[in-house]
KOLLOVO-387426 format. One line per 10 residues: number of its first residue (from 1); their letters; for each residue x, y, z of N, C-alpha, C, O, CB. Coordinates in steps of 0.001 Angstrom, whole numbers, plus 500000, padded with zeros to 6 digits. Glycine has a CB too. Layout:
residues N
NUM	A	X/Y/Z/X/Y/Z/X/Y/Z/X/Y/Z/X/Y/Z | ...
//
This chain:
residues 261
1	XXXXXXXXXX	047085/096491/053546/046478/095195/053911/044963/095348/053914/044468/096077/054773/046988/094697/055314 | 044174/094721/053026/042264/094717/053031/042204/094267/054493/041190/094791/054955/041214/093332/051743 | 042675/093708/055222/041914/093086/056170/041956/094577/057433/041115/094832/058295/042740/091343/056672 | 042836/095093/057211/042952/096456/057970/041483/097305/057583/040664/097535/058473/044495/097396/057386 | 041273/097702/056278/040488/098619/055925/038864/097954/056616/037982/098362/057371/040688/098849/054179 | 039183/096628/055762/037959/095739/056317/037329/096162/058173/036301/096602/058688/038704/093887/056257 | 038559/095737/058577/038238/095762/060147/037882/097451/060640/037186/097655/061634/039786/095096/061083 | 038457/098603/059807/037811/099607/059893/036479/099677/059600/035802/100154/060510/038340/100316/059347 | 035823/099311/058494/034790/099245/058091/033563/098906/059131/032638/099667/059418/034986/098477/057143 | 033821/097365/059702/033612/096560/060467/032939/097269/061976/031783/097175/062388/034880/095836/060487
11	XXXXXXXXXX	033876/097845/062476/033634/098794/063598/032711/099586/063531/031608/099563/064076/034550/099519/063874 | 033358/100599/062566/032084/101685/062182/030819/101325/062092/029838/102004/062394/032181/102280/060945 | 030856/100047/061594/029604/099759/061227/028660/099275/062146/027446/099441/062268/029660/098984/060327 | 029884/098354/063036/028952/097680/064765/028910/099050/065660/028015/098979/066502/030175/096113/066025 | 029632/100261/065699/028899/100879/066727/027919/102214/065807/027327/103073/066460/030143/101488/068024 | 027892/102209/064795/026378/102330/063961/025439/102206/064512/024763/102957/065214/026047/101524/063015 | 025289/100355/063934/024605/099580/064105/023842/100181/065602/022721/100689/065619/025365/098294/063976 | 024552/100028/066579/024663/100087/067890/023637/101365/068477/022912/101576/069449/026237/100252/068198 | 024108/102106/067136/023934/104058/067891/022108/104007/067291/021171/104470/067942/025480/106060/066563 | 022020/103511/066298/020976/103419/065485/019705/102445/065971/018578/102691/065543/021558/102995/064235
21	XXXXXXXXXX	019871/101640/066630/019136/100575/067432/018597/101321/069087/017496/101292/069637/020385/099108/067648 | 019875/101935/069503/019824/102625/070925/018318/103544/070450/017191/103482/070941/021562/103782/071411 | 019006/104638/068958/017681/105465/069052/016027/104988/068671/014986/105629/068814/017981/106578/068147 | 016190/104007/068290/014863/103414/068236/014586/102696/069246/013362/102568/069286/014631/102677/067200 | 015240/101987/070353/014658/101670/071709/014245/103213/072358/013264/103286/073099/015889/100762/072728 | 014889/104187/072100/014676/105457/072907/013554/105964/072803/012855/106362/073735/015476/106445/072654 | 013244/105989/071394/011758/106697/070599/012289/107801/070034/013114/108512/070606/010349/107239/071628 | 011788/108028/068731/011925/109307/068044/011386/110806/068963/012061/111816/068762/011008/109080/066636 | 010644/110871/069569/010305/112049/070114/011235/112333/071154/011407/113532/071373/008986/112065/070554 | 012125/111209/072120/013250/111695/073336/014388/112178/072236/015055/113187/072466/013927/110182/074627
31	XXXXXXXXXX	014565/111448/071096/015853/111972/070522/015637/113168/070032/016544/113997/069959/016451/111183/069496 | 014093/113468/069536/014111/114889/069070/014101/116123/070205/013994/117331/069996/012850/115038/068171 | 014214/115576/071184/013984/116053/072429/015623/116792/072664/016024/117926/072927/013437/114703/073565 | 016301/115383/072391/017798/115756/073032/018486/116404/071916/019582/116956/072008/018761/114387/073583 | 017699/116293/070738/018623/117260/069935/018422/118879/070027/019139/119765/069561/018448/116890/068444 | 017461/118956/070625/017173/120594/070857/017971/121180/072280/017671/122098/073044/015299/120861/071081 | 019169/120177/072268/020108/120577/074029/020311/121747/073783/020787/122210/074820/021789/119828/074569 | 020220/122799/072775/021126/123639/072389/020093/124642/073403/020613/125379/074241/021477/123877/070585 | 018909/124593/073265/017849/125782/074298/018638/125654/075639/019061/126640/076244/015813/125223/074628 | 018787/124517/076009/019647/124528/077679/021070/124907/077928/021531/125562/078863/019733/123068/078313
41	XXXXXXXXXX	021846/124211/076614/023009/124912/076840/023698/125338/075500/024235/124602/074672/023900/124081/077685 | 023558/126692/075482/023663/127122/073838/024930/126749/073226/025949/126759/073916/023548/128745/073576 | 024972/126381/071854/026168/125876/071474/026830/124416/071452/027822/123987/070863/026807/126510/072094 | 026006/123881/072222/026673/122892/072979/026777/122003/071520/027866/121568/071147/025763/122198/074483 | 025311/121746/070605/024999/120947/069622/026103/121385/068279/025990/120834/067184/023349/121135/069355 | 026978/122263/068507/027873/122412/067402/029181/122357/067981/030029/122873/067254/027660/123669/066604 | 029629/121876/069104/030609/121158/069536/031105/119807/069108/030401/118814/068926/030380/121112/070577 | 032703/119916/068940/032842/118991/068044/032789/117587/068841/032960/116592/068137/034112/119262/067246 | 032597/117405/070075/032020/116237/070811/030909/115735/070887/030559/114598/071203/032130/116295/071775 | 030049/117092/070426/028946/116811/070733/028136/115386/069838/026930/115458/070075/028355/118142/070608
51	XXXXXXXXXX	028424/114279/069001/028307/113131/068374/028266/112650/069635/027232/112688/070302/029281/112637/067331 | 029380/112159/070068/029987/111490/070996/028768/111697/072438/027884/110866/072649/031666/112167/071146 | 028951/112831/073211/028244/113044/073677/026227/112556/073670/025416/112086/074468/028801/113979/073493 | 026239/112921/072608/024750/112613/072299/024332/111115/071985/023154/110760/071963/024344/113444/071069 | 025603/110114/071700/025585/108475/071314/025780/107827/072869/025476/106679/073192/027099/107922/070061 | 026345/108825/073709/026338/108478/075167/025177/109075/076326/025103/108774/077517/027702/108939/075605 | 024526/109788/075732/023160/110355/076517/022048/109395/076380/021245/108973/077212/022593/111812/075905 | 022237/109103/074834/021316/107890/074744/021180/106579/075181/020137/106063/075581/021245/107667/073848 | 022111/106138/075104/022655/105011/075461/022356/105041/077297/022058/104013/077905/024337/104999/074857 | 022458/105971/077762/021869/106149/078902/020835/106110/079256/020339/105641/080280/022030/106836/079239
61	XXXXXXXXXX	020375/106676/078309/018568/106474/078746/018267/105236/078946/017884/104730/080001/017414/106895/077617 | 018516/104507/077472/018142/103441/077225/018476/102379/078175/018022/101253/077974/018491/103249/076133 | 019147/102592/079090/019877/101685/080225/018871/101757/081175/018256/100801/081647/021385/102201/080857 | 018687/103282/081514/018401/103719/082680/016823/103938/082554/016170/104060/083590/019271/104942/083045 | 016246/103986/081404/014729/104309/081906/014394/105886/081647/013416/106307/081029/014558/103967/083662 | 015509/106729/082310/015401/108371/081978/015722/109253/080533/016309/109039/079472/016379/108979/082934 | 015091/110188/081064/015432/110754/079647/017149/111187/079727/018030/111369/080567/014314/112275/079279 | 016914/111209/078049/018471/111921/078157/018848/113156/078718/019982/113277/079181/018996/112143/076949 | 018020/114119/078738/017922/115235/079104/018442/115497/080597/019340/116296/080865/016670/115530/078858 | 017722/114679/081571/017938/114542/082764/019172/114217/083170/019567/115016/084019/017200/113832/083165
71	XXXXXXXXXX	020112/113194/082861/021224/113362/082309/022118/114290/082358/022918/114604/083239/021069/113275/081456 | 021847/114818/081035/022527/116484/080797/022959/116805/081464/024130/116958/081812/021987/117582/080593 | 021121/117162/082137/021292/118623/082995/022230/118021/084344/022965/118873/084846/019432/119443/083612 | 022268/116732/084929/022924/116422/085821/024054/116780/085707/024674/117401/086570/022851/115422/086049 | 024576/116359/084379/026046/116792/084641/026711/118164/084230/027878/118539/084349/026835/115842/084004 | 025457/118873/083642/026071/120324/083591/025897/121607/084881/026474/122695/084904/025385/120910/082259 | 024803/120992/086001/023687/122002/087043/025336/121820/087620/025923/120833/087176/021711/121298/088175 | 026125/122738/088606/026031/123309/089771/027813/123723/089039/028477/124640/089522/025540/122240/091445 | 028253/122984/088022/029666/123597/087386/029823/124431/086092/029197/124307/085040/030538/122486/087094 | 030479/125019/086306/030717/126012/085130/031385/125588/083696/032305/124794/083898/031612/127064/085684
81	XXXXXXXXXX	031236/125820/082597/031734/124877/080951/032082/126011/080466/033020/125821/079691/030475/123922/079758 | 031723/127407/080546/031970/128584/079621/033997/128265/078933/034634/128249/077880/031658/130419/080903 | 034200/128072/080462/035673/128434/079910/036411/126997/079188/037622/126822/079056/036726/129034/081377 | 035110/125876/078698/035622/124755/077989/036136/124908/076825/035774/125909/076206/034812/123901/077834 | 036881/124206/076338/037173/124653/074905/036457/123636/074171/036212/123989/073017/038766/124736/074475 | 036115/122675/074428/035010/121672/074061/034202/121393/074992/034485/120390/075647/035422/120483/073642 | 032485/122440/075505/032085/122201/076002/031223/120049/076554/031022/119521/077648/031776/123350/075603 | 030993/119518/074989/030327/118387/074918/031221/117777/075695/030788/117410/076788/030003/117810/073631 | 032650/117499/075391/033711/116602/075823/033855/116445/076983/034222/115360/077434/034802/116858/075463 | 033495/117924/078052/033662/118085/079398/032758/117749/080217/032961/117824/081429/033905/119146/079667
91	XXXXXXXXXX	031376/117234/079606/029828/116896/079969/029923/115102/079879/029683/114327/080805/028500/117733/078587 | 030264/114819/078746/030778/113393/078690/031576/112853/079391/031514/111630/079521/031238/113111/077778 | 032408/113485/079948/033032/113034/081239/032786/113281/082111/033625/112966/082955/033934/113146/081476 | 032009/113727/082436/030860/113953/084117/030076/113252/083751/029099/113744/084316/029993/115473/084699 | 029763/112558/083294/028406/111432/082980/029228/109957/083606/030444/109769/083645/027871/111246/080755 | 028251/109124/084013/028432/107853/084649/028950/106503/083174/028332/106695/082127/026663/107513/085566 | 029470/105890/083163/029860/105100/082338/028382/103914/082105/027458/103984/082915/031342/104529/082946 | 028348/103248/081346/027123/101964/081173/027728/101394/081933/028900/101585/082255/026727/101061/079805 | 026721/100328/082457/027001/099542/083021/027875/098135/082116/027645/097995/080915/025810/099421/083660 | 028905/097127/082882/029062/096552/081976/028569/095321/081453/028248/094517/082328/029892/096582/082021
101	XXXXXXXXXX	028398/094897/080129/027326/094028/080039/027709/092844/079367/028713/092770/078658/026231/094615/079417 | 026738/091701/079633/027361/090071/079620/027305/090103/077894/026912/089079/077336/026105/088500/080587 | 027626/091062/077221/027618/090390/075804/029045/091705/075445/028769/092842/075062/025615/090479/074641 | 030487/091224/075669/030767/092251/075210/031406/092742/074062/031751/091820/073322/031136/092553/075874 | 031786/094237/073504/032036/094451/071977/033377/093279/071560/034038/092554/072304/032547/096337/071674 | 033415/093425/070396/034304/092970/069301/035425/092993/070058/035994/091981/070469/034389/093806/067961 | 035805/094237/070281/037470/094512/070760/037159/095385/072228/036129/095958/072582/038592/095707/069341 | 038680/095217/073022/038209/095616/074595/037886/097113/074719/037612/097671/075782/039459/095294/075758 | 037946/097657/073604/037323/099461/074429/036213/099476/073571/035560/100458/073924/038479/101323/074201 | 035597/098878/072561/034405/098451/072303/033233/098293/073058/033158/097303/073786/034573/097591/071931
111	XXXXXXXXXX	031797/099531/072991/030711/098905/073493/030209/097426/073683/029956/096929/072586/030002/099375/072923 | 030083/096939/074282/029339/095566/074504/027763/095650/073772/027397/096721/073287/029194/095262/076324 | 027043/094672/073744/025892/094815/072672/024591/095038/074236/024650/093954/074817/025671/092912/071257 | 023809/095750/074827/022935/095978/075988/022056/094538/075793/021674/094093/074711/021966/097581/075904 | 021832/093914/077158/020736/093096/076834/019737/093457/076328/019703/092883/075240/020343/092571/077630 | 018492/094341/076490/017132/094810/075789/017550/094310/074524/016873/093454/073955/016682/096520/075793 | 018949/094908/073863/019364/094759/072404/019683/093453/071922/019075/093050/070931/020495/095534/072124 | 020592/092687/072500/020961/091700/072465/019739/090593/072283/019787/089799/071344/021750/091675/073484 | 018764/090583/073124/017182/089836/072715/016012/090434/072211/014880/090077/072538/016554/089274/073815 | 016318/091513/071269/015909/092037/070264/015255/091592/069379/015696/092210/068410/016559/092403/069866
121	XXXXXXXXXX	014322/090791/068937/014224/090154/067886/014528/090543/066279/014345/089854/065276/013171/089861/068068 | 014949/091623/066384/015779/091984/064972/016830/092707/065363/017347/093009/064288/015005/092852/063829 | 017360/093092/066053/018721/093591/066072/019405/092870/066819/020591/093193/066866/018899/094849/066448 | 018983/091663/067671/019995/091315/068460/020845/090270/067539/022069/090382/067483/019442/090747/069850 | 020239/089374/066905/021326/088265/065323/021911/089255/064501/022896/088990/063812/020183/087120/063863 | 021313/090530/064519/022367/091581/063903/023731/091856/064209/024783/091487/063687/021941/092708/064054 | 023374/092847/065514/024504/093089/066138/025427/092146/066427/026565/092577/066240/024263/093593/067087 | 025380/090757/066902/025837/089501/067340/026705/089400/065818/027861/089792/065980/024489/088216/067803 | 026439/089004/064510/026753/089048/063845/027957/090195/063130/029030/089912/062599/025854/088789/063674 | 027449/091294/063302/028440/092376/063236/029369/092354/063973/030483/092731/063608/028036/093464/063400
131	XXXXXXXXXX	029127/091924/065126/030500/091697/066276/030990/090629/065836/032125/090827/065402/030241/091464/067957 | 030730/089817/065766/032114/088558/064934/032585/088731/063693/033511/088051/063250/031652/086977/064648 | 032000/089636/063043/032961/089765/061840/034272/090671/062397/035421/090231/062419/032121/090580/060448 | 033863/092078/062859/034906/092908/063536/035848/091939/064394/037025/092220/064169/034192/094053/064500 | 035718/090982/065224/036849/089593/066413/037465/089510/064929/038420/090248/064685/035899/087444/067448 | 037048/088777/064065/037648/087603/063027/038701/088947/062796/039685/089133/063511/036448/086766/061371 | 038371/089694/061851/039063/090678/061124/040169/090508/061883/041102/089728/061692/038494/092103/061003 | 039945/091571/063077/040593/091713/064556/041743/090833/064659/042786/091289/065128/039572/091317/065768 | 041660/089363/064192/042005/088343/064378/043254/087767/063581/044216/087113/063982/040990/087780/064287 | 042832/088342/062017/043428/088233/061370/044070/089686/060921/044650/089584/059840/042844/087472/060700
141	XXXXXXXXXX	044104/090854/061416/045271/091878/061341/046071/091720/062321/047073/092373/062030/044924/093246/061354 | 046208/091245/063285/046773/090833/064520/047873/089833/063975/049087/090029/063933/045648/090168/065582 | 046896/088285/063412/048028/087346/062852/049109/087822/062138/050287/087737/062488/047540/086436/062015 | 048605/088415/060949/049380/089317/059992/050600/089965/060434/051767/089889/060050/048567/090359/059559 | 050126/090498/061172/051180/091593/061879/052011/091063/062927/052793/091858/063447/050442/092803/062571 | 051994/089805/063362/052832/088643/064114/053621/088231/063738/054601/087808/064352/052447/087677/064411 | 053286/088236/061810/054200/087158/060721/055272/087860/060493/056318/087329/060119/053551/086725/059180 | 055085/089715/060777/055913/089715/060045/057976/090453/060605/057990/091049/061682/054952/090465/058970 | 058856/090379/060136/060197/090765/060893/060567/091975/060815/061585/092297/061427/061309/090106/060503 | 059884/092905/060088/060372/093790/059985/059914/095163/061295/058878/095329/061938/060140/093895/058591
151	XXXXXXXXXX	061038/095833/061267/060692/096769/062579/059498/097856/062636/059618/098688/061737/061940/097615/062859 | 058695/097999/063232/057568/098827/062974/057525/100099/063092/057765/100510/064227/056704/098525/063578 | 057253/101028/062135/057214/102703/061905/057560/102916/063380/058697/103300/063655/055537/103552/061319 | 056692/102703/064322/056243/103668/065590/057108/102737/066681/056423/102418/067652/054218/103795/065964 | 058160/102358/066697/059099/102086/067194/060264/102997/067463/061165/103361/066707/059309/101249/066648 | 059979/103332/068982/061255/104409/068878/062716/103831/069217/062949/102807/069861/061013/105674/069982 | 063642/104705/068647/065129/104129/069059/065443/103832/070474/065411/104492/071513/066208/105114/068681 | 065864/102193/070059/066059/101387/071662/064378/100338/072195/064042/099598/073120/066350/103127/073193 | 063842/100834/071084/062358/100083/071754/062578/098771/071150/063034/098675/070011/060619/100803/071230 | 062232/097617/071963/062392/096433/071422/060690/096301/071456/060499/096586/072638/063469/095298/072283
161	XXXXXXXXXX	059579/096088/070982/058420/095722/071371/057977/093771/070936/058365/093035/070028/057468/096962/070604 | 057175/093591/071914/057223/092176/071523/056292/091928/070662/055648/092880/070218/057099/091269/072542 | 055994/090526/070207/055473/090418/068626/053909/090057/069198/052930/089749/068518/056391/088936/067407 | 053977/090161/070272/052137/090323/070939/051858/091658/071165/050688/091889/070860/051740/089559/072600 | 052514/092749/071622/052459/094471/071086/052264/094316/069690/051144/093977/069308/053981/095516/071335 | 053184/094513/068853/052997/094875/067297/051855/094583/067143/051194/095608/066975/053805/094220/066223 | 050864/093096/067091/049942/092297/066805/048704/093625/067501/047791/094229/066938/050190/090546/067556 | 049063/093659/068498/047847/094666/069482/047382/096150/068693/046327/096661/068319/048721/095262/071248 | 048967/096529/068686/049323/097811/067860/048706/097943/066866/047941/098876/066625/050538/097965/067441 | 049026/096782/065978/048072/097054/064548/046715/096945/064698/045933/097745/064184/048331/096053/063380
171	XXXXXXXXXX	046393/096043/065345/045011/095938/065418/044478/097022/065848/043556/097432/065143/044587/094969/066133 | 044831/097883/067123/044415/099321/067282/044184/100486/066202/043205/101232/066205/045317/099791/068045 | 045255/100524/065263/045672/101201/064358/044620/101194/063443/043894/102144/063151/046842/100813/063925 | 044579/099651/062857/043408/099550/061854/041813/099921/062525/040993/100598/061906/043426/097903/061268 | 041670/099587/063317/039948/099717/063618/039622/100949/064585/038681/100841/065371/039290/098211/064478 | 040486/102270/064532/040761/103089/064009/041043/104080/063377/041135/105221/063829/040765/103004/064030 | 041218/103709/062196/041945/104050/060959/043080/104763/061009/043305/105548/060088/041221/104698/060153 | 043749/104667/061787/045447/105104/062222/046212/104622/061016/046115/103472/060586/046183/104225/063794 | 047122/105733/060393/047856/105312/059244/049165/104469/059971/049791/104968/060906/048309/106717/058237 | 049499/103060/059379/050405/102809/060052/051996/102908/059945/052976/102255/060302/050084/101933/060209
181	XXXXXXXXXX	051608/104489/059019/053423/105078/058879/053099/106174/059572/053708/107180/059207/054301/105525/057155 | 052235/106332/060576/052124/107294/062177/052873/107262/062791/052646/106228/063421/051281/107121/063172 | 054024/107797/063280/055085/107840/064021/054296/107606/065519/054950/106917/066302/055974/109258/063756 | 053500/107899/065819/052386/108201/067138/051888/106308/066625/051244/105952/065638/050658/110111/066848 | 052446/105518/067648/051721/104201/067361/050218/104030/067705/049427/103322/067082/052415/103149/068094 | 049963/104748/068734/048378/104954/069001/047349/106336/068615/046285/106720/069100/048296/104840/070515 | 048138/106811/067616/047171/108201/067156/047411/109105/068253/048229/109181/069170/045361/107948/067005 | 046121/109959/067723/045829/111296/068471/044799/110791/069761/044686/109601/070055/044995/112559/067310 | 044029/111958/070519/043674/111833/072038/042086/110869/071251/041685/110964/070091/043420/113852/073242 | 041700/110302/072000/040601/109443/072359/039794/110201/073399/040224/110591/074485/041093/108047/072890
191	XXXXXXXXXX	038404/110378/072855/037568/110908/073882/036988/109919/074822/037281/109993/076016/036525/111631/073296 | 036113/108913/074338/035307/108224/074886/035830/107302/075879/036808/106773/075351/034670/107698/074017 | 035654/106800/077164/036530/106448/078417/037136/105285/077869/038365/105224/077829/035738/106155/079895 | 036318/104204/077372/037160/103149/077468/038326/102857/076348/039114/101919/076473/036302/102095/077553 | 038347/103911/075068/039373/103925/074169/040351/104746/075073/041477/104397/074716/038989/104544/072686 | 040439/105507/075898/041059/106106/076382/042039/105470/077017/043259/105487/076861/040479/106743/076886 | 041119/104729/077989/041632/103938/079248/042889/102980/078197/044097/102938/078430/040056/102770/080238 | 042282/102396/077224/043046/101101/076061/043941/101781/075449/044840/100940/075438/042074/100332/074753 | 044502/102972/074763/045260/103757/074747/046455/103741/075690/047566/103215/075752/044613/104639/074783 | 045885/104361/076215/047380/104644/077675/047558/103545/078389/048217/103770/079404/047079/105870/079106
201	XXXXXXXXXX	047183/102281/078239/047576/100692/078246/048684/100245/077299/049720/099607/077486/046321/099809/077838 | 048093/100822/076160/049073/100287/075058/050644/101123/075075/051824/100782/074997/048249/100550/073457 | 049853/102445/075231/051299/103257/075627/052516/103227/076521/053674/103636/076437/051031/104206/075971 | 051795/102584/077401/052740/102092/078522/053200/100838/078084/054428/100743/078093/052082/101948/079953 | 052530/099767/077671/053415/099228/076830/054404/099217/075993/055121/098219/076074/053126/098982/076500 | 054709/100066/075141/055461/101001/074695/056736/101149/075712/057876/100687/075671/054607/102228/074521 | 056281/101710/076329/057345/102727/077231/057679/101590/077995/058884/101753/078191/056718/104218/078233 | 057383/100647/078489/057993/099447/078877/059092/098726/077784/060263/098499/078089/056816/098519/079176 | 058639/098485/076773/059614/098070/075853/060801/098351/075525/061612/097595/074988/059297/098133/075061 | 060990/099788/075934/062464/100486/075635/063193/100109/076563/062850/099326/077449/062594/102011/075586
211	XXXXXXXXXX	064732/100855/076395/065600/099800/076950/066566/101297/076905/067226/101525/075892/066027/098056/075938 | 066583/102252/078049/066119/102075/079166/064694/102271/078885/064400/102766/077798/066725/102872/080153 | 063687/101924/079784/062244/102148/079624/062338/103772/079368/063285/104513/079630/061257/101621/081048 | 060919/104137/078706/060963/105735/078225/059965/106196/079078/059333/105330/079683/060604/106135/076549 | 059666/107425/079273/058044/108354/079585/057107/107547/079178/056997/107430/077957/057703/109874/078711 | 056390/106947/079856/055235/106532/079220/053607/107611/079222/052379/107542/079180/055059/105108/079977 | 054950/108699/079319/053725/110039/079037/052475/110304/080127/052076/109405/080867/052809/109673/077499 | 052059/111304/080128/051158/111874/081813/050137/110894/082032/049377/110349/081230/050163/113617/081797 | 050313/110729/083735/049312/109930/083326/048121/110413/084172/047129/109689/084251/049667/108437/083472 | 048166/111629/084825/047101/112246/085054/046289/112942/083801/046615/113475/082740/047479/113106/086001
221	XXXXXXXXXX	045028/112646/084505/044022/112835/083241/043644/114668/083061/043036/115109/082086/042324/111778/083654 | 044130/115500/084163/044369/116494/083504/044790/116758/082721/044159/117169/081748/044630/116969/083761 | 046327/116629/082767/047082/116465/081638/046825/115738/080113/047094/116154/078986/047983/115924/082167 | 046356/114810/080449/046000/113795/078913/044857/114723/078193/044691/114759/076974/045160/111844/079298 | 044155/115409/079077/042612/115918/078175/042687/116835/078504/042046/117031/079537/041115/115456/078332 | 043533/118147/077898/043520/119536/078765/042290/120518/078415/042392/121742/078505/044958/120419/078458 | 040689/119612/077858/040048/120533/077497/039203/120551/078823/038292/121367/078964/039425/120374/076129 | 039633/119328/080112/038730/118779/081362/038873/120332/081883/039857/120994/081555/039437/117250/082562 | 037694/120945/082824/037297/121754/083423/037659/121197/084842/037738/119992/085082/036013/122059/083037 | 037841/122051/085630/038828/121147/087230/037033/120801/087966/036957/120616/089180/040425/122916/088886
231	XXXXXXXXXX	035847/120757/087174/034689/119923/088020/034657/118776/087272/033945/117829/087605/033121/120590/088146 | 035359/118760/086288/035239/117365/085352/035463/116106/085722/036287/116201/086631/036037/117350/084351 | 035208/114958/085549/035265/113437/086208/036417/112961/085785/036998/113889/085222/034117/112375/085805 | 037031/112036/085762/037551/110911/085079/036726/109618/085218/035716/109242/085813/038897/110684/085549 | 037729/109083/084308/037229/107870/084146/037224/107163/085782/037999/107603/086631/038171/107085/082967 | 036482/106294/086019/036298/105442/087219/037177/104140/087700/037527/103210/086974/035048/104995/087064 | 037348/104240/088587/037925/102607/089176/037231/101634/088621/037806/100575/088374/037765/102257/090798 | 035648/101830/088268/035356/100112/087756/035907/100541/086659/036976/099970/086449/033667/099255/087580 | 035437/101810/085361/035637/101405/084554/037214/100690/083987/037405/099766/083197/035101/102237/084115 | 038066/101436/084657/039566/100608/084296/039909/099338/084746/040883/098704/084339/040717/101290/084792
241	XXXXXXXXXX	038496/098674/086237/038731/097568/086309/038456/096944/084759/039230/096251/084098/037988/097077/087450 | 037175/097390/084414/036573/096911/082663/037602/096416/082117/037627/095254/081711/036027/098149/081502 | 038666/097291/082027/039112/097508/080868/040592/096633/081186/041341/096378/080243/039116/099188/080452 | 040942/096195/082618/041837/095210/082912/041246/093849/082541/041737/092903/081925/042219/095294/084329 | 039646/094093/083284/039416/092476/082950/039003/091983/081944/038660/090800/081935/038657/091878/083627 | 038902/093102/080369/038762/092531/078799/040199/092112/078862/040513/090947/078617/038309/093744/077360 | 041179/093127/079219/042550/092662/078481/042908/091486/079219/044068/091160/078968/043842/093776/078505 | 042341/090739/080029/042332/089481/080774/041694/088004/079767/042182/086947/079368/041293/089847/082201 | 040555/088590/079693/039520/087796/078696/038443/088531/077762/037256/088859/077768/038655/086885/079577 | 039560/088584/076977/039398/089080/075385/037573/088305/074886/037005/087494/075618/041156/088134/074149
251	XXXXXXXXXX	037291/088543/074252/035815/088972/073637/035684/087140/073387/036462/086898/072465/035767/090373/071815 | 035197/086184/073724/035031/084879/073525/034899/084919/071689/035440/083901/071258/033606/084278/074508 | 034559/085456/070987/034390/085183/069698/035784/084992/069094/035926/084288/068095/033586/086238/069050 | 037020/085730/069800/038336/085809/069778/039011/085343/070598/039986/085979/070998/038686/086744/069711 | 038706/084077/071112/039369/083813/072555/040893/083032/072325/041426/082464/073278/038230/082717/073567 | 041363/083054/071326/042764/083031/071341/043723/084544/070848/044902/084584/070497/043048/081789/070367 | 042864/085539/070961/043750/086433/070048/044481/087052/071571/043997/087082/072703/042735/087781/068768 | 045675/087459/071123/046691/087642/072303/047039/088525/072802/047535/089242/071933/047634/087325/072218 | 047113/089038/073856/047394/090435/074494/048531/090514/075332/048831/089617/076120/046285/090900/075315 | 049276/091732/075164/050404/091613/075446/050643/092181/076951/049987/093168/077284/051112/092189/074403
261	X	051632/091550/077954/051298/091390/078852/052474/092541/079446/052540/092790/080650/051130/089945/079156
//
């Protein structure tokens, strides 16, 4: 289905967009700053989180006024990472979540666009723009996948799922890029909190659907991320409030697309 690939495209491109705007509110000299983390904590910059990590240091600053650095070091000073197996991953989750903000992403575990950005005079009709193409898409892999009767790959024996799951499902899948002859209806682990949090939403959905209901799999976050170090955070009470009250009221650019309850 193009509208799948499309809506992959789409994403990538709004939290780009997103990562690329953050570093020019930041200034070229803090980012060249934070790319030299490796003097403070060696290695860290060839960790395979470390993207992730470094699109969320910034993004911090840029919120907060501080450097990224400061940051960091907050969440690496008084606990130990040696024995991480992904040091970045275990730093990213000791870090504080953004705050959440009145413009938010495309889809619910989607960044929201920051005000500074949002009244931007060149990136904010950008980003705004990039985010409604990703809803529409969104919109229409969802419909698609509503229309149609046939039983879906990642349906296990006895799962009845309803045709507002499937719709959800795919849409997850595609934006993404989850093949959707994945036996795993939601892929592999999700680092970043709020795909996480939207994940093991959907999963439990899932596991509700069966008949008898199934495991809807650990739901301690030790377990889900066994690379967490026992000083490591989880995700927060607001943020999963976040992430109840998108799947409440979905992104206004999409305000009929349907979530399954």
């Amino acid at each position: 289905m193009i509208q799948a690939a499309r809506l992959f495209q789409a994403v990538q491109r709004y939290t780009d967009s997103l990562n690329v705007a953050t570093e020019q509110l930041v200034g070229p000299q803090t980012v060249a700053e934070l790319d030299q983390a490796a003097q403070y904590i060696p290695g860290l910059t060839t960790e395979p989180a470390w993207p992730t990590l470094r699109a969320h240091l910034l993004a911090l600053a840029a919120e907060s006024g501080q450097h990224p650095l400061r940051h960091l070091r907050a969440a690496a000073s008084g606990r130990e990472l040696r024995t991480a197996d992904d040091m970045a991953a275990v730093l990213y989750w000791r870090l504080p979540e953004l705050t959440p903000t009145d413009h938010p992403g495309p889809l619910p575990w989607l960044p929201g666009i920051p005000e500074a950005l949002h009244a931007h005079p060149v990136w904010g009709d950008y980003l705004v723009k990039r985010s409604q193409l990703a809803a529409d898409l969104a919109d229409q892999v969802q419909d698609h996948a509503c229309q149609g009767d046939a039983e879906p790959v990642w349906a296990p024996s006895g799962c009845h799922p309803s045709t507002d799951l499937i719709g959800e499902i795919a849409v997850w899948q595609a934006a993404n890029g989850i093949n959707p002859k994945d036996p795993r209806a939601t892929g592999g682990t999700q680092l970043e909190t709020l795909p996480a949090l939207w994940k093991q939403r959907l999963d439990r959905h899932i596991a509700r659907a069966s008949d008898p209901p199934a495991d809807a799999g650990p739901t301690n976050d030790a377990q889900r991320k066994p690379y967490l170090d026992a000083g490591a955070t989880t995700a927060s009470a607001d943020t999963q409030h976040q992430v109840d009250v998108r799947a409440d009221h979905p992104h206004p650019a999409a305000n009929h697309r349907r979530v399954a309850g």
